[in-house]
N, C-alpha and C positions, 0 to 999 in steps of 0.2 A: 620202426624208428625212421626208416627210410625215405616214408610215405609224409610223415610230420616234418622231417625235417625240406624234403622237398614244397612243400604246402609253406615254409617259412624263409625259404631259399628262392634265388631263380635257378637253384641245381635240378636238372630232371631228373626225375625218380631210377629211370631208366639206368642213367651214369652212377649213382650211389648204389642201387643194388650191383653193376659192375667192380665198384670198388671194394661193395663189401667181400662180397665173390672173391677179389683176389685177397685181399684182408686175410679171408679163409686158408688159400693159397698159401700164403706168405706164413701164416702160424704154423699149417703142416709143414711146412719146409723147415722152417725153423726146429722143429721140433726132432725131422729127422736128420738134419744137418748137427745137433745137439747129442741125439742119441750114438752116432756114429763115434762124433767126439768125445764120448765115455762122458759124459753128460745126463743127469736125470732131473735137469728144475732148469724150466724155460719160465723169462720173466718179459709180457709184455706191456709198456705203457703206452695206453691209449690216450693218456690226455687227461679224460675225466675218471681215472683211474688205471690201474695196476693187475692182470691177468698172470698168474703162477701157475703154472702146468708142471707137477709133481711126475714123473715117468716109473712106472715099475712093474715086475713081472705080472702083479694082478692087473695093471690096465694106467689109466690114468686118472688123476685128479685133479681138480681145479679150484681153484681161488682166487674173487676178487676183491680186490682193497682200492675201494672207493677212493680218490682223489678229497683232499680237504672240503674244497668247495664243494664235488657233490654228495658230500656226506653232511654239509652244515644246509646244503639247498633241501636233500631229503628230515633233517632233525626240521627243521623248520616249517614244512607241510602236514610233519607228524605231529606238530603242536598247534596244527592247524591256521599257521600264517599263512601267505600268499604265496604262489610257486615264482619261478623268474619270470617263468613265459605269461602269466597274470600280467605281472609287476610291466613285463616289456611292450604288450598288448595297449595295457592302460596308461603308461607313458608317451606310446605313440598317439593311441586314440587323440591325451589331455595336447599334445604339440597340435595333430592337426588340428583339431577344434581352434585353438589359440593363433594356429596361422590362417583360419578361414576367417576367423575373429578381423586379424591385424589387419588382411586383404578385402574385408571390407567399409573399414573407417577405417 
């Protein structure tokens, strides 16, 4: 995702895979900062969804719960509509064409 998102960003690839890294970081700490706390469900939100880390003596578990929008973005590709990144593509494309249009009459 790092590589896409950089390729759609002027973020270098370089700095998102650092952040995810710490991303990483930051969930094990969470997680043992949780345990410590007589704690067993770490709950993290990323934005486009909701990450549940269940704690117990067999290991861990995980669960994510989709964000609305990317649960209506994925029903919507699976019915075969347009993704966003289409949708975003071909909105830029239709502007610039329309401002080479205007810049030359």
């Amino acid at each position: 995702m790092n590589k896409q998102i950089s390729t759609l960003t002027t973020i270098n690839q370089k700095n998102l895979d650092k952040i995810s890294e710490l991303q990483s970081e930051v969930l094990v700490d969470g997680v043992q900062n949780a345990l410590l706390e007589g704690m067993h469900e770490v709950e993290y939100d990323f934005g486009y969804g909701v990450l549940r880390i269940s704690i117990s003596e067999e290991g861990a578990k995980f669960r994510f719960v989709p964000s609305a929008k990317l649960e209506e973005g994925i029903r919507s590709v699976a019915k075969g509509e347009k993704g966003p990144l289409e949708l975003r593509f071909e909105t830029a494309l239709k502007e610039r064409v329309e401002n080479t249009y205007k810049d030359l009459f």
